[in-house]
N, C-alpha and C positions, 0 to 999 in steps of 0.2 A: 217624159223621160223613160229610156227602154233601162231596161235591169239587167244584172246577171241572172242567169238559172240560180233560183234557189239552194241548190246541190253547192255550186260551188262557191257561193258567200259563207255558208255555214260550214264548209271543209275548211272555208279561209278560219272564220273563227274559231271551229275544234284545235287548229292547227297553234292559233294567238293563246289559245285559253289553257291547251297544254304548256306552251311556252311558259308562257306567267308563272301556271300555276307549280312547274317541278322550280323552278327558279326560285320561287319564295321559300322551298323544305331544303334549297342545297344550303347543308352547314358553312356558316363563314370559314371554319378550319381548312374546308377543302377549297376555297378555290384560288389558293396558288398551288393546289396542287395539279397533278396533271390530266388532262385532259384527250385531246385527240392528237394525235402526231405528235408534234411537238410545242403545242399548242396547251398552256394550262385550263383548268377551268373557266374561270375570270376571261380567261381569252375567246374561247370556245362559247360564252354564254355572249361577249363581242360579239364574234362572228356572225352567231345567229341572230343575234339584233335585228344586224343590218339590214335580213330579211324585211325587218319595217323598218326601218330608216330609207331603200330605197324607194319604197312608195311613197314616202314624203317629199324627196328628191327629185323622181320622177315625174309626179303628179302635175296633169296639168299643163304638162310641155309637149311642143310638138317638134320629132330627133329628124334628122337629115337620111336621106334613103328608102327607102320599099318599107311599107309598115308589113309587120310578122305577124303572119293569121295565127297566133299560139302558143302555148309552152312548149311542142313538138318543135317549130321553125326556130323558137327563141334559142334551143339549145342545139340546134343544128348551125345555129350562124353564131356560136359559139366557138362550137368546133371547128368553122371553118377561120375563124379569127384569130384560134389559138397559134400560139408561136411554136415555131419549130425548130428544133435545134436544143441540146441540153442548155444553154448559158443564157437561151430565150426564156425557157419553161423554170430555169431558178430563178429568173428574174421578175417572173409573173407570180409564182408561189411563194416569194420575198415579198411582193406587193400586198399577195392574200394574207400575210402574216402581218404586214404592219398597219393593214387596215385593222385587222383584225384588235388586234393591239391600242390602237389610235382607238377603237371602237367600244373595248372596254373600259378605256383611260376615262372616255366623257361619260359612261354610267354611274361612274364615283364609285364612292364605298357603301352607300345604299344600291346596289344594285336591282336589287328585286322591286324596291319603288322605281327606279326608273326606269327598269323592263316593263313594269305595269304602268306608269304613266303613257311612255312611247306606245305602249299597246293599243290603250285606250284613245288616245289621238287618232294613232293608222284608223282603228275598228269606224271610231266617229268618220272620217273621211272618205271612209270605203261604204261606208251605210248611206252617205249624204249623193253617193257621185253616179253617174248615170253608167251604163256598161261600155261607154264608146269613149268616155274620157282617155284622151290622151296622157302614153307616159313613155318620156323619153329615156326610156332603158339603153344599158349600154351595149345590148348586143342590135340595137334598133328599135326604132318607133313600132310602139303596140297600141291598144285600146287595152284599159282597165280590164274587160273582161280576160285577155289573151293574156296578161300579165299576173292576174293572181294566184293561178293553178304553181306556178312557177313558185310562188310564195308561199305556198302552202308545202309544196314538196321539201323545200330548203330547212322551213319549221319543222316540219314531222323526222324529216332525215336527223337534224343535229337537236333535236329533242330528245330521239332514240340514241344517240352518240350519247350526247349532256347524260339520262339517265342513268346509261351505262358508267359511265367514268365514274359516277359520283356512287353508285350502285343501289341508285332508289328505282323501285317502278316506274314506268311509264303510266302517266295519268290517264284514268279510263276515258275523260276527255278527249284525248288525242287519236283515238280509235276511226273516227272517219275520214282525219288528214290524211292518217296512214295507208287509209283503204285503197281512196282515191289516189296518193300518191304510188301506191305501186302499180293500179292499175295504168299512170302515166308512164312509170317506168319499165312497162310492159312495151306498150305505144312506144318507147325509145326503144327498144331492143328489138320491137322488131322494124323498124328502117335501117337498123346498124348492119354492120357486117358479121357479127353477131350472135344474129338471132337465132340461128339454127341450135348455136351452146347455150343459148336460153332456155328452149325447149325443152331440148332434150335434161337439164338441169332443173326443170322443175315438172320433169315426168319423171325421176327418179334416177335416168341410166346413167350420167355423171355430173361431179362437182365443176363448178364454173373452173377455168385459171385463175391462179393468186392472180389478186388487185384488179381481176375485170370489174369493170362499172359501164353505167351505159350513160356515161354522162362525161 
């Protein structure tokens, strides 16, 4: 059975283990309150579930089409799937909200036991699975190894949101999701059209524009 690189099984679980672990210190007070956009807490600690919930979903299955060598193609054939047109892109970010929604509803009012439950499941099936496992992601068929970097960045991005909103630290745990997760969102910026205000924004000469992302 071939493996992933060690690096990026233990970025996967820095990335689980921070989750978990700010999730368990968010005061129950706070999480109807609010969150990212317009998203409350409760929703926001959904959303990022899902992160594992889709490797359970996934797992295992073989999707229709070119399999995607990586989290680079994964979110490239994102981008090319995305809708276009305003009344498309509400309709897809109405989507991301009621999953999102849908997705807190089934962690209950123990939340932080069933963040930690789900955790530990994903972590057991990612430790047991070989690195070519098949997973029928919805932007296309990957292998386990091309799909988890993607799941790591997803964890550390709304980990860093989660902490903020609720205004606790980011767990020192989380420190090498993040590492690796910017190093990938380097790797995205520079295939983008982009890259140059990347650059030159992190050599000091100017601020990105409001709402650039490279995703």
């Amino acid at each position: 059975m071939t493996q992933t690189p060690p690096s990026t099984r233990s970025e996967f679980r820095a990335a689980v283990d921070g989750f978990v672990e700010l999730v368990a210190t968010v005061p129950s007070a706070r999480l109807d309150g609010p969150g990212l956009g317009e998203w409350s807490v409760r929703e926001l600690i959904g959303h990022t579930a899902r992160a594992l919930v889709t490797v359970e979903d996934y797992y295992g299955r073989e999707g229709p089409g070119d399999k995607l060598e990586g989290p680079v193609a994964y979110w490239l054939a994102g981008a090319n799937l995305a809708p276009s047109g305003s009344d498309a892109r509400r309709r897809r970010d109405e989507g991301i909200t009621d999953r999102a929604r849908k997705s807190a509803e089934a962690l209950g009012e123990d939340i932080a036991g069933a963040v930690s439950e789900l955790a530990g499941r994903v972590l057991d099936l990612v430790d047991q699975s070989s690195d070519d496992m098949p997973m029928a992601t919805s932007m296309g068929p990957m292998t386990l190894r091309g799909y988890l970097p993607t799941r790591t960045f997803e964890l550390a991005v709304h980990t860093l949101d989660l902490a903020e909103a609720v205004g606790l630290p980011a767990p020192e745990v989380l420190k090498p999701a993040v590492s690796a997760s910017l190093v990938l969102a380097a790797r995205l910026a520079a295939v983008g059209p982009g890259a140059g205000q990347v650059l030159l924004a992190l050599s000091g000469r100017r601020p990105l524009p409001p709402g650039f992302s490279v995703i």
